[in-house]
N, C-alpha and C positions, 0 to 999 in steps of 0.2 A: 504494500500500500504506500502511496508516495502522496506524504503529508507535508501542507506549506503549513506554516507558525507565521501568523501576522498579527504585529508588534506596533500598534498605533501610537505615534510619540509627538507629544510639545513639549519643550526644553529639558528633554531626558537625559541629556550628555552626562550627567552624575553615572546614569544606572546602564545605559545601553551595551555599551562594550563586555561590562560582565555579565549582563542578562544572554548576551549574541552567545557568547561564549562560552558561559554553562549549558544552554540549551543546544550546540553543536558538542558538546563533551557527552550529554546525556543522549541526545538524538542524533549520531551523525548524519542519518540516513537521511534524515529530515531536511525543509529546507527553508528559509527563512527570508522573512518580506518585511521591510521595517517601512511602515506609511508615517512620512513626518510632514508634519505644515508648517513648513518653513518656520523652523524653531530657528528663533535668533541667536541660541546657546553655542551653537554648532554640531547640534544630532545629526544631521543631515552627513557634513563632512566627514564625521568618525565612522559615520557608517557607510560612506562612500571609502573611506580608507581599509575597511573592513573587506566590504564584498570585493577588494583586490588580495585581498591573504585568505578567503574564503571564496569559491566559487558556488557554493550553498545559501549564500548571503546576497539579496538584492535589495534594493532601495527604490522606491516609488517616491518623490518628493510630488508634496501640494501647494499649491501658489498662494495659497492662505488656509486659516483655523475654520474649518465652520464645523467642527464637532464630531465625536468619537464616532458617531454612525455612519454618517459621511464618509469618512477616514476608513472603515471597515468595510461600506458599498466599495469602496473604491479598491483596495486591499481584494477583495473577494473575487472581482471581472477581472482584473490582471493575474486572480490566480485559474479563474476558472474560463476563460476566453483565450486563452494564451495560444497562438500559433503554434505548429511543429509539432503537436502532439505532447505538446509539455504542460498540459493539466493537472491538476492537482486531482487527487481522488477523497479527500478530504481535508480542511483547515480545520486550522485550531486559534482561535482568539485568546489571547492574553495577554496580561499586562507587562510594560517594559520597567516597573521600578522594583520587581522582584518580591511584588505581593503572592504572587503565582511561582511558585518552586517547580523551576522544571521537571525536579526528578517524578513528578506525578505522573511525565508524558509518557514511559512507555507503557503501564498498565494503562492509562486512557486511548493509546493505540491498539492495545489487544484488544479491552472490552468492546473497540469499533469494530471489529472482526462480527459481531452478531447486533449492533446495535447501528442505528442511526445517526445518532445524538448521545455523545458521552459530556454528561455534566460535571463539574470538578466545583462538588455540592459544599456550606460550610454549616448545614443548618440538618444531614443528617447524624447516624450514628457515626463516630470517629471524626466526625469533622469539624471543623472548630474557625475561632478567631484570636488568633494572639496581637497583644500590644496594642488594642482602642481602650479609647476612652469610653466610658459607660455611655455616652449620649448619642455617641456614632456606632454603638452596638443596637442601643434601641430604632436606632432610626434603621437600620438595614435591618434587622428583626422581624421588625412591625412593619415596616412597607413590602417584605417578603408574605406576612402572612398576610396584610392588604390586597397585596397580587392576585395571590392564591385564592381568596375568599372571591374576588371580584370578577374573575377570569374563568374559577372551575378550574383552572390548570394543576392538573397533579404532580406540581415541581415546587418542590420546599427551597431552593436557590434561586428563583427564578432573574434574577440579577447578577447572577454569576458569571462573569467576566471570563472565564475558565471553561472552554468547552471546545469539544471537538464537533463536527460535523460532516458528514459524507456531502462530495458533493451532488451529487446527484438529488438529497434534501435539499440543498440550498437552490438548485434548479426547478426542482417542482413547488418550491412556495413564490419566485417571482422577489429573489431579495432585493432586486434595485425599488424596489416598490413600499420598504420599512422606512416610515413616517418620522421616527424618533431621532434626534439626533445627540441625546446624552446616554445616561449609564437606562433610561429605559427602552433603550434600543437591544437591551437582549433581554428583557420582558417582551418585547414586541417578534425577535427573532424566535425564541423557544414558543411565544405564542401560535403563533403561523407553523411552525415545525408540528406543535403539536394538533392541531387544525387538520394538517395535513396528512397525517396519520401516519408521521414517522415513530420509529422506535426509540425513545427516550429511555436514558438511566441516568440515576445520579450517584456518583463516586465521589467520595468523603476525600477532605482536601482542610490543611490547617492554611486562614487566609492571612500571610502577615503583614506587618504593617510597614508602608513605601520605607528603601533603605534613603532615599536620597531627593531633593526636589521637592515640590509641595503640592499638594492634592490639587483634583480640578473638581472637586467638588460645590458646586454654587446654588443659588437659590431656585434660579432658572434647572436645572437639573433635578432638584426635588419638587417643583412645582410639577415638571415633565413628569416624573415618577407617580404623580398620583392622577394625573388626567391620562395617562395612556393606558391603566387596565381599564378607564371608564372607554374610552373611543373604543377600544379591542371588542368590547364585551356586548355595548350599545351602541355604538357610532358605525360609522363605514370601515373599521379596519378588520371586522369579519372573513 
């Protein structure tokens, strides 16, 4: 199975190089797509210097920010439209500041061997959050079981940033067509997935907390979070 890891980044240059770098130590096989938006930091160039000491390693730069969903649409048609017959057979979303420990990837490649959708869950058994603060545990908590209650969706992470996906699920739900452009753009992806009557699991996953750089977390983001299981549920995103 040849799996792309697409690495969405604004001003990562702290985490990038050792996240590229664990994740090719864990996964050689693997191959790896870093979508940055024109990070002023210099993400962009470290990881231009990269994919020359790795041929596993490419870069998609974007000519401005306009959001982690965005950045994933785009991440996804370059991995799944690709000329030459160099498609990917499944992607894996996750994060570049090493909340997401790579070593999860290669059991979340196996269990894609019979599943659709491998989720890299922190809200079942053995999974966990180390290093928040109690008010950003409640708030990912309680907008987890929000989803769930509002959506019907039988996914206890549904915000989990960590997931693998066949492409061929991502072709039959229509992904250039997810509405969402913050962290509820994978409530809105595992929505449609699930919709669509892909094979969902969720795999226990400890989420830590960014080693480096500071959250993009904003008001606009949780405002998104709680109007997107309403449109999923009642609105036109059915």
């Amino acid at each position: 199975m040849h799996v792309r890891i697409l690495l969405p980044t604004y001003n990562e240059n702290e985490n990038i190089e050792g996240i590229v770098r664990r994740i090719i130590e864990v996964v050689p096989q693997a191959s790896v797509l870093v979508i940055d938006d024109d990070s002023p930091d210099g993400t962009g160039r470290t990881v231009a210097r990269l994919s020359k000491e790795f041929e596993n390693v490419g870069l998609l730069s974007r000519a401005r920010r306009e959001g982690l969903g965005k950045a994933y649409i785009a991440g996804m048609a370059e991995s799944l439209e690709r000329s030459g017959g160099d498609c990917a057979d499944a992607i894996v979303t996750m994060d570049a500041d090493f909340s997401h420990d790579p070593a999860h990837l290669p059991e979340m490649i196996e269990t894609a061997e019979s599943h659709d959708v491998v989720i890299g869950s922190r809200y079942i058994r053995r999974g966990g959050v180390a290093e928040w603060e109690a008010w950003r545990r409640a708030l990912s908590a309680g907008g987890n079981l929000y989803s769930r209650m509002i959506t019907g969706m039988p996914v206890r992470d549904a915000t989990s940033g960590f997931q693998l996906v066949r492409t061929e699920a991502l072709r039959s739900i229509g992904y250039r067509k997810i509405a969402a452009s913050g962290y509820a753009f994978q409530i809105e992806l595992k929505y449609r997935l699930w919709r669509s009557g892909a094979r969902l699991v969720e795999t226990p996953i400890t989420f830590q907390a960014r080693r480096g750089g500071e959250s993009k977390l904003s008001s606009h983001i949780v405002r998104e979070g709680v109007l997107t299981p309403l449109r999923l549920r009642f609105g036109s995103g059915q």
